[in-house]
C-alpha positions in Angstrom: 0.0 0.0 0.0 1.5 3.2 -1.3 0.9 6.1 1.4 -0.1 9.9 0.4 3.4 10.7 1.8 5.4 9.0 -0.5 3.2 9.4 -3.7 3.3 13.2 -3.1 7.2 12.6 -2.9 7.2 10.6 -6.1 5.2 13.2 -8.0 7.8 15.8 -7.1 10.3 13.4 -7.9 9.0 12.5 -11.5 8.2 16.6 -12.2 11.9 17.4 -10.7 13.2 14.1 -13.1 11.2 15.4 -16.3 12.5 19.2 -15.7 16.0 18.2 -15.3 16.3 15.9 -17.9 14.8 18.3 -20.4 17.3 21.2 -19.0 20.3 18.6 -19.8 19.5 17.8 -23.0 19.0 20.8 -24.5 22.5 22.1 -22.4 24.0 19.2 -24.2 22.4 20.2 -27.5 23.9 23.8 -26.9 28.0 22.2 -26.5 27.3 22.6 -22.3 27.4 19.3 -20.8 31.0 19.9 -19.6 29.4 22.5 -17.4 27.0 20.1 -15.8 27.5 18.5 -12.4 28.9 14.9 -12.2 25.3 13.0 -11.9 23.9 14.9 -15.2 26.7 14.0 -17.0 26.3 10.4 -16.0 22.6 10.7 -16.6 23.6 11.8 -20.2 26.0 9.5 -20.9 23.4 6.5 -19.9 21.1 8.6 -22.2 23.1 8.2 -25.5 23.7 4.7 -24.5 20.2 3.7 -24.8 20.0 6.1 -27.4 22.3 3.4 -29.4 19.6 0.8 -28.4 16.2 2.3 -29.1 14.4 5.5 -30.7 15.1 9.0 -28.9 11.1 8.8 -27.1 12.2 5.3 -25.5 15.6 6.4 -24.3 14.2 9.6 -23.1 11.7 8.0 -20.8 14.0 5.1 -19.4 16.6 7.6 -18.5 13.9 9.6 -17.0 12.6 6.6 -15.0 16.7 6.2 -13.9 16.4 9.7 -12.6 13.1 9.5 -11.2 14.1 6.5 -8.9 17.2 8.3 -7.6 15.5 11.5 -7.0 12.8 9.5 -5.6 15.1 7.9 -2.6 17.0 11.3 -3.2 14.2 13.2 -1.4 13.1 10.4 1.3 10.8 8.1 -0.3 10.7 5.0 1.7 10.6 1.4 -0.7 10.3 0.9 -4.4 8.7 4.3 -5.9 5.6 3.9 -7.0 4.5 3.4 -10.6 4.2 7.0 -12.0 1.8 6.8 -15.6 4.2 7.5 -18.7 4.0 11.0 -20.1 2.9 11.3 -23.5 4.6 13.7 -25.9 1.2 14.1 -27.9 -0.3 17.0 -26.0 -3.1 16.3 -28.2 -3.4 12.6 -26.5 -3.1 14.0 -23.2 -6.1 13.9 -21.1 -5.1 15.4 -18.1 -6.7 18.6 -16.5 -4.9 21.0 -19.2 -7.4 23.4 -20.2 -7.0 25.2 -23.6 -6.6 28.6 -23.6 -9.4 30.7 -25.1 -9.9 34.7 -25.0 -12.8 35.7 -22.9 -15.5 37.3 -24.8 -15.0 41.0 -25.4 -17.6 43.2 -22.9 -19.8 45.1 -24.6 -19.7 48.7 -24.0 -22.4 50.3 -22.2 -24.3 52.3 -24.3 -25.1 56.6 -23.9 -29.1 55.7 -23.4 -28.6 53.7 -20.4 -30.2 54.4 -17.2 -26.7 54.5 -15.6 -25.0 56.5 -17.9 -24.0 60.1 -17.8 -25.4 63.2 -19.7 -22.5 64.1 -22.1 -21.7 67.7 -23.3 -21.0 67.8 -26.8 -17.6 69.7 -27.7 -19.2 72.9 -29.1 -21.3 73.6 -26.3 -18.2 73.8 -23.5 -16.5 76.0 -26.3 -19.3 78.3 -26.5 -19.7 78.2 -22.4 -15.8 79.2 -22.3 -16.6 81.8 -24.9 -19.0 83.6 -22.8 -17.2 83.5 -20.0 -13.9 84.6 -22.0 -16.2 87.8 -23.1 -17.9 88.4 -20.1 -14.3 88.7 -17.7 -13.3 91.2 -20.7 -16.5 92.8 -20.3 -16.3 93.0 -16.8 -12.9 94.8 -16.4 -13.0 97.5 -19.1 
């Protein structure tokens, strides 16, 4: 019987495993796997020996599931680690609880007529108030 504990340990261990993995191989892509620490390097070279056995998806996985188990007793997990499901690289196949992204629908705007909305002064009105006033100071002080 697998407890919460150590399945919440293994999740973290597979996510941690996955992240890694993908950071290594694209370092390695770039000419930077000298920079690595020890274990990545030994997790790549384990890498492009399966990689000699099987397609790239395979190799990926099992060195994935090398690096899983380590991190797994790594960060306390007590036992065997449990059986984490396989990742597919299809995100189309995956049915986990990814939710596409989609705009929200634009708000309409509230229109002039509305019992809410404010009585609006058109342009040539406040020009003609400022007008009278303008006249009216100069008026005033003669």
């Amino acid at each position: 019987m697998i407890k919460a504990a150590d399945m919440l340990i293994a999740r973290r261990a597979d996510t941690r495993a996955r992240a890694d993995f993908a950071t290594w191989k694209m370092l390695a892509k770039l000419n930077g796997a000298s920079a690595l620490p020890a274990e990545a390097q030994g997790f790549l070279v384990s890498y492009k020996q399966l990689l000699e056995k099987m397609t790239d998806t395979d190799a990926s996985e099992a060195t994935i599931q090398l690096m899983y188990k380590s991190y797994y007793a790594e960060m306390g997990g007590a036992g065997t680690p449990p059986e984490i499901p396989a990742r597919s690289s299809d995100p189309a196949a995956d049915n986990g609880n990814v939710t596409a992204f989609r705009r929200p629908p634009a708000k309409p705007k509230a229109a002039a007529s509305g019992p809410q909305a404010k009585p609006r002064l058109p342009v040539a009105l406040i020009f003609a108030c400022l007008v009278v006033v303008y006249v009216g100071i100069r008026y005033y002080w003669r």
